[in-house]
N, C-alpha and C positions, 0 to 999 in steps of 0.2 A: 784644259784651263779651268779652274775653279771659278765661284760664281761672283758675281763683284757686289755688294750689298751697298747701297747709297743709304739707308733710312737704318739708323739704331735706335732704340727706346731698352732702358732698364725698369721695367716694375719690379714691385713691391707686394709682399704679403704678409704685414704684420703676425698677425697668430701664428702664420708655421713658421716665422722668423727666415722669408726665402726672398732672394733676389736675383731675376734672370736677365741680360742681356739681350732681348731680342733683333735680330738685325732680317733686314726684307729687303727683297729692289725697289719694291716700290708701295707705297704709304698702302693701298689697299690690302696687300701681303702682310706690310708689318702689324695691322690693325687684325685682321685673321689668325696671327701668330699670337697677339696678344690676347685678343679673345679665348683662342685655345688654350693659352699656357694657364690662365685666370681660369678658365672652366677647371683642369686639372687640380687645380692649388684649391677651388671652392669644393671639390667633392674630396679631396683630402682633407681641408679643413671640416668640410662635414661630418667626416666619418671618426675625426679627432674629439669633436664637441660631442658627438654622440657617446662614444666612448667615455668620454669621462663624466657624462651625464648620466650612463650605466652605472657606473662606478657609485658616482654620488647617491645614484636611484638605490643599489645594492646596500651602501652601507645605513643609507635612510632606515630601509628594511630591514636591518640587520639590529639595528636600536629598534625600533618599533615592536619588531618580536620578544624583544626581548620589557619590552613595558607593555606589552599586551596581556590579558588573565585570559589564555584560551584554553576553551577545554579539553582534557586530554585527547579526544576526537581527534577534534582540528589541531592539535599541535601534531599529531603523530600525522596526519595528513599531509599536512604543510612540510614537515620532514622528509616524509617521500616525495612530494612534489620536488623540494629541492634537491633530493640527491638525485632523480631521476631529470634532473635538467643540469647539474655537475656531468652526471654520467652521458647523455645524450651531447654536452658539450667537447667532451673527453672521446665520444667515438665520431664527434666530424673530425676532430685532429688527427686522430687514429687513419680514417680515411680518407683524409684530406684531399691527396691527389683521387682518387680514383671519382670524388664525389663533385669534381671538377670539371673531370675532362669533357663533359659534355659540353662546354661553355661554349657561345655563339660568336664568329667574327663581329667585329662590328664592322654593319655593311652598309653603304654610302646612303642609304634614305635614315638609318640609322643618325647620322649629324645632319640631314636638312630639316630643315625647317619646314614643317608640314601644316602647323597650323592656322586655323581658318581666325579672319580677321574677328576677333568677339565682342567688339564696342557695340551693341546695340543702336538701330539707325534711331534717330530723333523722332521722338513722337508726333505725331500731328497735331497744329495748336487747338484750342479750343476759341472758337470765336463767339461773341458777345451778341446774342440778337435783341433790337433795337424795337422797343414796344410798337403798335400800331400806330400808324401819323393818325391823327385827328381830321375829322371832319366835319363841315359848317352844318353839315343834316345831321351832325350824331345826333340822340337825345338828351345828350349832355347838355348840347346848347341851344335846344331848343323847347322849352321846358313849355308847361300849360300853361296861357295867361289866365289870372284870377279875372271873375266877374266883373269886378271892379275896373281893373285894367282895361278890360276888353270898353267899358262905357266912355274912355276918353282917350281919344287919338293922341293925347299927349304921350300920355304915359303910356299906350302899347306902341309911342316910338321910342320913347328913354325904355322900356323893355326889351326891344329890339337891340338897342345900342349895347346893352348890360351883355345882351348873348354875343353879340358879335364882341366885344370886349372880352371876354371869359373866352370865344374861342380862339382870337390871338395869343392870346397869355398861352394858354395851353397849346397850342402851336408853337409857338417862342419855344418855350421851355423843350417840351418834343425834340426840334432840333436842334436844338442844345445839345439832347442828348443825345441824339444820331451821331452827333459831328464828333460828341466825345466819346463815343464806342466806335465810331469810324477810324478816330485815333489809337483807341487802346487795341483794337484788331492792327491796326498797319503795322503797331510795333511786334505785337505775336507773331504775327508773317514775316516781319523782319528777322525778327529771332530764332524761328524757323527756319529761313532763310541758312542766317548764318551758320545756324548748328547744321542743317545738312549741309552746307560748304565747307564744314570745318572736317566733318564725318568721312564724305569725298576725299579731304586732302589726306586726312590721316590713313584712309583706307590703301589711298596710293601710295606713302610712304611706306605704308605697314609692307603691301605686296611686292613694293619695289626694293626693300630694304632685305624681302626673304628670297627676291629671285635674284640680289646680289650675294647674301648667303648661302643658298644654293648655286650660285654658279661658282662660289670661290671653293664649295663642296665637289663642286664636279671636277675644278681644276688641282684639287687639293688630291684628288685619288687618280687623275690622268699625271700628274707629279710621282705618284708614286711608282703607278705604271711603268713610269720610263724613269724608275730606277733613282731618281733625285733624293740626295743624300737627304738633306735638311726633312723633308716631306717623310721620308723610310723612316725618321726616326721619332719623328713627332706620331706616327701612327703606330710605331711598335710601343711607345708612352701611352697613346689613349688605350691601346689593349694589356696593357699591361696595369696598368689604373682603373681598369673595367674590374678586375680580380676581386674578390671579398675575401679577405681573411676572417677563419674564425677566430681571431684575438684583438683585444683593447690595443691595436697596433697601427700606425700608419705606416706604411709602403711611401718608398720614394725609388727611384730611377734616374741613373745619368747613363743614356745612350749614343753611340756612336755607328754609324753604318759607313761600309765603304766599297762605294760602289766599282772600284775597278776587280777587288777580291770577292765583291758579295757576301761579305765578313760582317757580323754583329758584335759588337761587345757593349757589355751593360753590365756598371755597376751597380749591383740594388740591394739596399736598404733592409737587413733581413732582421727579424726580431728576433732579442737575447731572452735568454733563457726566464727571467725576471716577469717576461710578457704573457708566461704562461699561466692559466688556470690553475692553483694549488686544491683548490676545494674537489672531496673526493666525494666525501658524505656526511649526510647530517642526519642525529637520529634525537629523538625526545626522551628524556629521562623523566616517567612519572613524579616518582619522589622527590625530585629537587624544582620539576617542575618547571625546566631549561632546557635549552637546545645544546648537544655536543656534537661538535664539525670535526670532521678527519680528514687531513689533509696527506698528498702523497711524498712521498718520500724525498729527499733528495738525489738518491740513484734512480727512483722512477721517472722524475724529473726528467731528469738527463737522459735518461734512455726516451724519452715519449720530445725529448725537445730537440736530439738528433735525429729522431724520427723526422719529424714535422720537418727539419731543417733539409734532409734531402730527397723530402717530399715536394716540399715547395721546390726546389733546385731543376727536375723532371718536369713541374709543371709550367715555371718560366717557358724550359728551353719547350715544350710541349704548345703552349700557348704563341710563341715567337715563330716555332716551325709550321704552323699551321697558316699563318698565313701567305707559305706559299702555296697553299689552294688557291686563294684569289691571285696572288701577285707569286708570281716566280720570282724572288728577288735572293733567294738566303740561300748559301751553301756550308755554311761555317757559324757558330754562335762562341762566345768567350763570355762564362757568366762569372761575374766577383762577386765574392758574398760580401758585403761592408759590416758593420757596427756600430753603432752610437752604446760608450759604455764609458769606465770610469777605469784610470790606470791605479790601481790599486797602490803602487808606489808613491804615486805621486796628487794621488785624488785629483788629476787635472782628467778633462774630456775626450777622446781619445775616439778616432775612427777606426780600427785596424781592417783589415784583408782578414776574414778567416776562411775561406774557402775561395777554391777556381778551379773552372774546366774547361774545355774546350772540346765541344763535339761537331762533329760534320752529319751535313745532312743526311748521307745515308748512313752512315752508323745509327742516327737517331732511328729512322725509319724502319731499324731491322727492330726495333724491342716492343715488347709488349708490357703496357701500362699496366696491364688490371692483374698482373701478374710477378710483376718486378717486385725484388728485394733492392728500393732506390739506396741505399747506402752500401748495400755489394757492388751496383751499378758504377757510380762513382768511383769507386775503389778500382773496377776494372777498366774504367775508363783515362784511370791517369788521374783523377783530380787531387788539388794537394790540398788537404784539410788537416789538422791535428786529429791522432787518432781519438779523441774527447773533442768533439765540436762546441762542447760548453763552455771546454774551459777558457776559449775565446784568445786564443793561440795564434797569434800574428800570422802570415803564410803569406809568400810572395806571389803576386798572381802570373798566371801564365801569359795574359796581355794585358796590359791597360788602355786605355780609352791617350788618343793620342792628344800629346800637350802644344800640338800644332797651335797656334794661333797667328790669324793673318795679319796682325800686326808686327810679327816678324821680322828682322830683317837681317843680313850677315852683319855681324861688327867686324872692325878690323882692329889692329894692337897697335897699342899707344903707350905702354905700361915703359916699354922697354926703349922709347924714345926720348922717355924722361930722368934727367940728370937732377942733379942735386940744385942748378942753378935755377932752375923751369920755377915759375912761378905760374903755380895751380890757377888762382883766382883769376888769372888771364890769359888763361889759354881758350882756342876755339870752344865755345860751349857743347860741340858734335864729338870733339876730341874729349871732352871732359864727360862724358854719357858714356863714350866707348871706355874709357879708362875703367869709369866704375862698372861698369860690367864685366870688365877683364879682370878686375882686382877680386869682385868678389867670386869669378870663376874659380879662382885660385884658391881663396877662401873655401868656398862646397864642393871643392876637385873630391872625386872620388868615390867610387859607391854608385855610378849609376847617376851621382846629382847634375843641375845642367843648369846652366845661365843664359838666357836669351836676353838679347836688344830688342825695342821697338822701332819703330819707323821715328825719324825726327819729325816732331813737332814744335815743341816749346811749346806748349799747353799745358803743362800741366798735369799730364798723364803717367802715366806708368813708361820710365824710361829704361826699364829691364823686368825682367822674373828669373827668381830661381826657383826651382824645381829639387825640393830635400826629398829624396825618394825613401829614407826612413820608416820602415810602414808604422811606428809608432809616433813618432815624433816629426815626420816629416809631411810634407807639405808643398803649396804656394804660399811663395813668397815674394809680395812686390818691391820694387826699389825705383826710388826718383832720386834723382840727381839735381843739386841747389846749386850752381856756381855763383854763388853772391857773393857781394862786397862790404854788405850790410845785415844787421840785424836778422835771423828767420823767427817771421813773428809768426804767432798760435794757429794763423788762417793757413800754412802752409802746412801743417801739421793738423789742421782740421780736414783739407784737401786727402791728403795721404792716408785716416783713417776714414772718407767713406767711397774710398776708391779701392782699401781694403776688402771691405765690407762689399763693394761690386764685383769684384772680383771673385770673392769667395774666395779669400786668402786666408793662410793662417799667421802669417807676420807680416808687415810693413818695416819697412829700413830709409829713412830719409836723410842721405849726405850731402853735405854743404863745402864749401870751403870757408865761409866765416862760422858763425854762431850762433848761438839760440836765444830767447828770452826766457825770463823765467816764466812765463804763462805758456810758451810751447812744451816745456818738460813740464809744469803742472797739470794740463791737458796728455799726455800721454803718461803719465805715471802710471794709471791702473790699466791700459791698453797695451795691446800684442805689439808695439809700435817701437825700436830702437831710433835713437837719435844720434847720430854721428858729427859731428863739429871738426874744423880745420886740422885739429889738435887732433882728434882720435883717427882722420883722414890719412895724415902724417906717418900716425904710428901703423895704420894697417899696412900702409905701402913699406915701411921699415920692416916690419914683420915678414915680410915677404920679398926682401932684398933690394928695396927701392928705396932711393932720395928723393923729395926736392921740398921747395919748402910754398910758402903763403904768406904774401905780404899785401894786403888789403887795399891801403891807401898806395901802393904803385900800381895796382891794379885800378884802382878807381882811377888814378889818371890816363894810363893806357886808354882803359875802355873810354876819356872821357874825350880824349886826341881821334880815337877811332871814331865816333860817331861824329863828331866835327870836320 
């Protein structure tokens, strides 16, 4: 029995334009998943900004050289310096896999949290010390009486009075100022005080926050241990996101593990031809006084990007098989090569398949890397690529990543229960979900495409998917189902484009039995989004050898008798 997930969260990452679904049992899981999935997405985004900050850095340079007056020395220098960093770029591709395979699992102190809490403890205050107290002997106040003085007992008593006068004052004053440096210390100690209680608190949050870290580290790889799908595959991601290509390229991965076959399949994101290095050489022309680039061919190209391409292929399944050193877990791998590229027909965006294999763990384990011809490999392994890997040749994969999802459920038929007399708008709302799943099965019949229901809700969600298995044009495709009596206004068709968008669909389909406003179709005109109304509902069911019709206001009363 599969595992039942209470807690979903979908984030977000703007720059790589990515959005995942995360689902956990329970909140501390899901917050771990998400931590991970966010760690993943910041070091792909890192390695995107980097790259294109190369880029910019490169073309900087490339102006600059060229408004520079350097002497023929230094240009002819500089010219070697850059071809011998073309060239040295040109033989990590060359030996890409072999300059790899050294790479290290990543092993569980690798993800904990190791370091030491580094807030520095609060300084000790400085406290105020409080001048000497006065006293009636000082010689302050007791000064020499004059001759004079001394002749009349009058006045060596008003003399007497004046010192003991002066030594109150200066007493007074004295603790005056004890009393106000006794104040200005309480509050430094206070202060003190609180910063080391704040340092404390934070210390134990820091320690308690890494030994919750590390303990979800520990249970994250005792998960994997025993074979837990979701966990197998979030860790065949972080190693496989560990990789450093040498090209202005980001890697991307969608992994699947199953644990009753011990079976992997991963589709990843492989760089086209476009991604590669063209710069071969640059050399300095005295006379003109300019730098000339040579750039490589077109057929070199292609021969150095089919390379690369079933180099990287070896080193996936190279990198995935390895770690059954730590984890016995894999018998079987199924790699698809993807694509981000342009259909040249149609200048629209286009993922296609260009390559797939599938090896078994010991076939893998008889070959030898540092010796392999990786594109004979493949060839003798079964994999199906176009004989030109460039030229970016659709190919059907050998398996795909399963389009299961637990929101699933059987539909049953309703299509054929309806007569011409049936009025749509008031039929069961459950009945009216199953239909349109069944209508538009009928619709994508063929070819491998598939229509799934979801579970009922009335939320609002995704009331079907089809699956166009097209490897050009095809796709996920969501569909909700409107049985309304009224108006669908823009919010309902705002709903269905960022549920698209969660999904990671490539078209949205939203059917009614009444009709639309005009701010729903102004809202979806430039979006992958079809809109279907009573009228085109009608006709698809005709299309396909059904009657019945839609009458609004008898529906509104039905529904209105029903609910009373």
């Amino acid at each position: 029995m599969g595992r039942v997930y209470y807690y979903h969260q979908t984030i977000y990452h703007k720059g790589l334009n990515k959005s995942k679904t995360i689902a956990a049992m329970n909140k501390r899981e899901l917050q771990y998943k998400i931590e991970l999935q966010e760690k993943q997405w910041a070091q792909q985004w890192a390695k995107k900004l980097t790259a294109e900050s190369n880029k910019r850095i490169a073309e900087q340079k490339r102006a600059e050289r060229a408004q520079k007056a350097l002497n023929d020395e230094q240009a002819m220098l500089e010219a070697k310096r850059l071809t011998v960093e073309a060239e040295q770029l040109q033989e990590r591709i060359n030996s890409f896999l072999i300059n790899n395979m050294g790479s290290a699992a990543i092993s569980k102190d690798a993800l904990k949290d190791n370091n030491s809490f580094d807030k520095p403890y609060p300084a000790n205050p400085v406290f105020v010390q409080p001048s000497r107290e006065p006293k009636r002997e000082d010689p302050a106040f007791n000064p020499t009486p004059s001759f004079f003085v001394k002749l009349s007992s009058k006045k060596m008593e008003e003399f007497n009075k004046d010192n003991d006068s002066a030594f109150t004052v200066a007493h007074f004053a004295w603790e005056k100022e004890r009393n106000a440096i006794a104040d200005t210390n309480a509050k430094r100690k206070e202060y003190y005080d609180n910063q080391v209680s704040i340092w404390n608190k934070e210390k134990q949050e820091f320690e308690e926050k890494q030994k919750e870290v590390n303990a979800e580290v520990d249970a994250f790889f005792n998960n994997i241990s025993d074979g837990q799908s979701d966990s197998v595959v979030e860790y065949i991601s972080l190693v496989l996101n560990n990789l450093n290509l040498p090209l202005d390229f980001v890697p991307s991965y969608d992994v699947e593990y199953t644990e009753e076959n011990r079976g992997v399949i991963v589709d990843a994101l492989f760089p086209t031809i476009d991604d590669l290095p063209t710069l071969k050489s640059v050399s300095y022309i005295k006379s003109k006084q300019e730098y000339k680039e040579s750039y490589y061919s077109d057929a070199q190209l292609k021969k150095t990007y089919d390379s690369f391409v079933y180099q990287l292929v070896l080193l996936y399944l190279n990198e995935i098989f390895n770690i059954n050193d730590t984890f016995n877990l894999i018998d079987s791998i199924v790699l698809n090569g993807i694509v981000n590229t342009i259909d040249k027909t149609t200048g629209q965006e286009i993922t296609p398949c260009i390559l797939s294999v599938r090896v078994s763990k010991e076939d893998f384990a008889q070959l030898n890397l540092l010796s392999i011809d990786p594109k004979a490999w493949f060839r003798s392994s079964k994999g199906i690529a176009a004989a030109a890997i460039s030229n970016v040749t659709p190919v059907q994969p050998v398996q795909t990543i399963s389009r299961e999802d637990k929101r699933f459920v059987e539909g049953y038929d309703v299509v054929d229960s309806i007569d011409s007399g049936e009025n749509l708008a008031a039929i069961d709302w459950q009945d009216f979900e199953n239909l349109i799943r069944e209508l538009f099965a009928k619709e994508f019949n063929g070819n491998g495409n598939e229509v799934r229901i979801t579970q009922a809700s009335r939320d609002g969600g995704v009331d079907a998917v089809a699956f166009d298995s097209d490897p050009i044009r095809g796709g996920k495709i969501v569909i909700q189902a409107k049985r309304y009596t009224n108006v669908v206004g823009v919010s309902a068709v705002r709903d269905l484009y960022g549920t698209l968008i969660n999904e990671g669909a490539m078209k949205g389909i939203l059917v009614t039995t009444s009709y639309y406003g005009n701010d729903a179709y102004e809202f979806a005109k430039d979006k992958p989004i079809q809109l279907i109304d009573g009228a085109g509902l009608l006709g698809l069911l005709q299309k396909h050898g059904h009657k019945a019709r839609i009458d609004l206001q008898e529906a509104k009363a039905l529904l209105k008798n029903d609910n009373n």
